[in-house]
C-alpha positions as CSV (number, residue, x, y, z in Angstrom):
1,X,16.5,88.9,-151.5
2,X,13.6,85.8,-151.3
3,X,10.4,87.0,-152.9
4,X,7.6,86.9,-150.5
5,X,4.7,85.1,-150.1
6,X,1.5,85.8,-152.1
7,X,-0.3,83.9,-149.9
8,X,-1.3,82.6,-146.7
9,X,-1.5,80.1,-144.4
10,X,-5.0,80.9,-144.1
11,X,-5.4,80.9,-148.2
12,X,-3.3,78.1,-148.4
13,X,-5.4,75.7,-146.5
14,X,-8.7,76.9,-147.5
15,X,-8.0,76.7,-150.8
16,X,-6.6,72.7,-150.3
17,X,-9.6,71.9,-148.3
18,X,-11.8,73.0,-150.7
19,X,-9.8,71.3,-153.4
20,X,-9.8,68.4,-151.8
21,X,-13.6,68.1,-151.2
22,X,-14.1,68.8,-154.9
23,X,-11.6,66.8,-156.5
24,X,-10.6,63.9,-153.6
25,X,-7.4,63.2,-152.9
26,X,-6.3,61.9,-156.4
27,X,-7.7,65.1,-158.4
28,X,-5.7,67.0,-156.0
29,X,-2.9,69.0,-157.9
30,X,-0.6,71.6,-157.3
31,X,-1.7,73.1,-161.0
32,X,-5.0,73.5,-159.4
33,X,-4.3,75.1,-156.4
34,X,-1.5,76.7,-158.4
35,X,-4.6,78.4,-160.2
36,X,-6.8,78.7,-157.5
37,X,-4.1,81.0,-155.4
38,X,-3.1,82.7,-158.4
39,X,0.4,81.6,-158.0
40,X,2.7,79.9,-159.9
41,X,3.5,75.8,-159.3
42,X,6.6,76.7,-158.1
43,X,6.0,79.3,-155.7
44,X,4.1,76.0,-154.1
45,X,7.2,73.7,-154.3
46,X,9.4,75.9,-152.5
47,X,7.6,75.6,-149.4
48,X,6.6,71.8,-150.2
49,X,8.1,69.1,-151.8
50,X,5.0,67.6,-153.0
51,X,0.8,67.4,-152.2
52,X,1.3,64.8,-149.7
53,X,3.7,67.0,-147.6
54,X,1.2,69.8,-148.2
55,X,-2.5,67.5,-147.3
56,X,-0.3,66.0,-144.4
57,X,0.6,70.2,-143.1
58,X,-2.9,70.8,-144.0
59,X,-4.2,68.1,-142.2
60,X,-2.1,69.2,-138.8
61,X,-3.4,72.7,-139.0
62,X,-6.9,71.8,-139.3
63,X,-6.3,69.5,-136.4
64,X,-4.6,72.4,-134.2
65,X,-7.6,74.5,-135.0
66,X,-10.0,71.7,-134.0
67,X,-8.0,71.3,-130.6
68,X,-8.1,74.9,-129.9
69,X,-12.0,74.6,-130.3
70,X,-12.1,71.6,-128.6
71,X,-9.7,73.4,-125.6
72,X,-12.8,76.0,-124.7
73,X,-14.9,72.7,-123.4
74,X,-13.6,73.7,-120.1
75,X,-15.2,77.1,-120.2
76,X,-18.3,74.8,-119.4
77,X,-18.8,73.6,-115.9
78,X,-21.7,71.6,-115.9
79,X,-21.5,68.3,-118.2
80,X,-24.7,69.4,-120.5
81,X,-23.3,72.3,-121.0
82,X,-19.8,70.8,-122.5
83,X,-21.9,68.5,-124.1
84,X,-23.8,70.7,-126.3
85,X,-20.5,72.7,-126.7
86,X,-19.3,69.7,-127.9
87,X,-21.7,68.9,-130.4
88,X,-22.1,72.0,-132.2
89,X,-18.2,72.0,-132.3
90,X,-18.4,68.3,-134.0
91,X,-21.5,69.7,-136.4
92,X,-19.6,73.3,-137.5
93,X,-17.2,70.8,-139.2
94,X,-19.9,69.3,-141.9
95,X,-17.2,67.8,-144.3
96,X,-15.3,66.2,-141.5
97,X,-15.5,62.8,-142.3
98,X,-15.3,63.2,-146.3
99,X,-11.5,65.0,-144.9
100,X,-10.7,61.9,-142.7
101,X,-11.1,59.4,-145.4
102,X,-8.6,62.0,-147.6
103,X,-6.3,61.4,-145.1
104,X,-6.4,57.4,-144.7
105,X,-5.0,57.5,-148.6
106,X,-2.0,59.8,-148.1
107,X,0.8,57.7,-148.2
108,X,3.7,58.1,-145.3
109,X,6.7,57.1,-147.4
110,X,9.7,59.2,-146.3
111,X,10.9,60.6,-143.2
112,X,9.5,64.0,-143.4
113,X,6.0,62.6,-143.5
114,X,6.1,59.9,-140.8
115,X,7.2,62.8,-138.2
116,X,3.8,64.4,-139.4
117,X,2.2,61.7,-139.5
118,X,3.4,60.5,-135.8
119,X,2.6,64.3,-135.0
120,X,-1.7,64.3,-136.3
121,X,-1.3,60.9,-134.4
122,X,-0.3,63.0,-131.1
123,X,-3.1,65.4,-131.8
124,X,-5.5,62.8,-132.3
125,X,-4.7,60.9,-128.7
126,X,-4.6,64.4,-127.0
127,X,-8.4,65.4,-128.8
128,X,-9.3,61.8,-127.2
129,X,-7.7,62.7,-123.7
130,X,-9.6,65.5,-123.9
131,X,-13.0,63.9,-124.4
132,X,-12.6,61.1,-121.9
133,X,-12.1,64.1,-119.8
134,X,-15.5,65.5,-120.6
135,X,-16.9,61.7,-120.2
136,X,-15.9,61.4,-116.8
137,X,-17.2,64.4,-115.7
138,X,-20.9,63.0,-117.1
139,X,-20.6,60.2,-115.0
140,X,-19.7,62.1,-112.0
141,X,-22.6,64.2,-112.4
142,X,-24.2,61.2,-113.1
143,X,-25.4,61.7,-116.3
144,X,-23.7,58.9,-117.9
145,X,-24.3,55.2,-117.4
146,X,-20.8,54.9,-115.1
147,X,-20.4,50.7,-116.4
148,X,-19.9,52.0,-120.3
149,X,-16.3,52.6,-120.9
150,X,-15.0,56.2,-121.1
151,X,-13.3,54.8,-124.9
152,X,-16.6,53.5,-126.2
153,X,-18.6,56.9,-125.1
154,X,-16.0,58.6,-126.8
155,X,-15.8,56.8,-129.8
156,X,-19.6,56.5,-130.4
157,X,-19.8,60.1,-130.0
158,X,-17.5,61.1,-132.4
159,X,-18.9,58.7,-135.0
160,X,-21.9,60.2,-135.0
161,X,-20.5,63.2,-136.4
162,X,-19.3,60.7,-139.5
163,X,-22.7,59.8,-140.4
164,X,-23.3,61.8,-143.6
165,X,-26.3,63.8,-144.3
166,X,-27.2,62.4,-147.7
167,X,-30.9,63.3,-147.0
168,X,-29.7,67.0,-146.6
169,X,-31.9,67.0,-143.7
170,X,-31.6,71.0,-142.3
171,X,-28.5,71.2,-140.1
172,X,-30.5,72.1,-136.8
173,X,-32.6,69.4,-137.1
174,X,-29.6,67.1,-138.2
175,X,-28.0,68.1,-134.9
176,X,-30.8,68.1,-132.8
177,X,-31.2,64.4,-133.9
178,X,-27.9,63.0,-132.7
179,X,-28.2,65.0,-129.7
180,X,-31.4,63.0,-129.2
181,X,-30.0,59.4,-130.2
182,X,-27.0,60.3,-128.2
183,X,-29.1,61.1,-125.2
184,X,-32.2,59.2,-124.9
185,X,-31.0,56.0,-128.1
186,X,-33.4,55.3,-130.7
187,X,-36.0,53.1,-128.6
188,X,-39.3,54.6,-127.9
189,X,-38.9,53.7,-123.2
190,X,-42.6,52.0,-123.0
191,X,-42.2,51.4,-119.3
């Protein structure tokens, strides 16, 4: 009879994202998450066949979680509302951009990981589906400038969130900010 689990999928990923953030992608081991589960190496190789099949799952979960989020935008009728919805969403993941950058150096070299890899791509164009969604419903509402294209609202949004706080300017404040450039731009309006 197959031993079971001493961990979850839950512990599993919390323990490689916080492993990641510490160590980067390169200081990322199974020995240390090995240790940090409390489990032996092996008991991590029989469910993956090495840390880029297991950043690459990791990766996919966090991006299912993040769609699920993303998915209760449409609780919100009025545009504002899914707009500040969307923000604090984008600001409750503060190491977002440190897990994107991970990802970039994971290398796709064998079957297994180009179907993930096709997969997080799938997520990614339904997440920006989603959002151009949300864009067109500001300009119908007219709230956004309806000549901008849907893509380029979408995309400047989202790179806002990859700005890092290196100031560690206090979170509300930080959001409050890009809500702010976001809104009304940078220019003080002297007309």
């Amino acid at each position: 009879m197959a031993r079971e689990r001493k961990f979850s999928d839950e512990d599993l990923f919390l323990a490689t994202k916080e492993l990641l953030l510490d160590h980067g992608y390169e200081g990322f081991t199974f020995g240390l998450l090995a240790e940090r589960l409390e489990v032996s190496r092996s008991a991590l190789y029989k469910y993956f066949g090495n840390k880029e099949e297991l950043i690459m799952e990791f990766m996919m979960y966090e991006m299912d979680q993040f769609m699920d989020k993303l998915g209760k935008i449409k609780e919100y009728d009025r545009f504002e509302d899914q707009f500040d919805y969307l923000l604090e969403l984008m600001m409750s993941h503060p190491n977002i951009h440190q897990l994107i950058e991970i990802g970039r150096h994971v290398p796709v070299n064998n079957q297994k990981l180009e179907e993930k890899n096709e997969k997080l791509d799938g997520l990614h164009l339904n997440m920006y589906q989603s959002l151009i969604g949300f864009v067109r419903l500001g300009k119908e509402e007219g709230k956004l400038k309806a000549h901008i294209p849907d893509t380029l609202i979408v995309g400047y949004i989202l790179q806002s969130f990859l700005v890092p706080n290196f100031a560690q300017i206090p979170h509300s404040e930080w959001v409050q900010s890009i809500k702010e450039i976001i809104r009304e731009g940078m220019f003080i309006n002297n007309s």
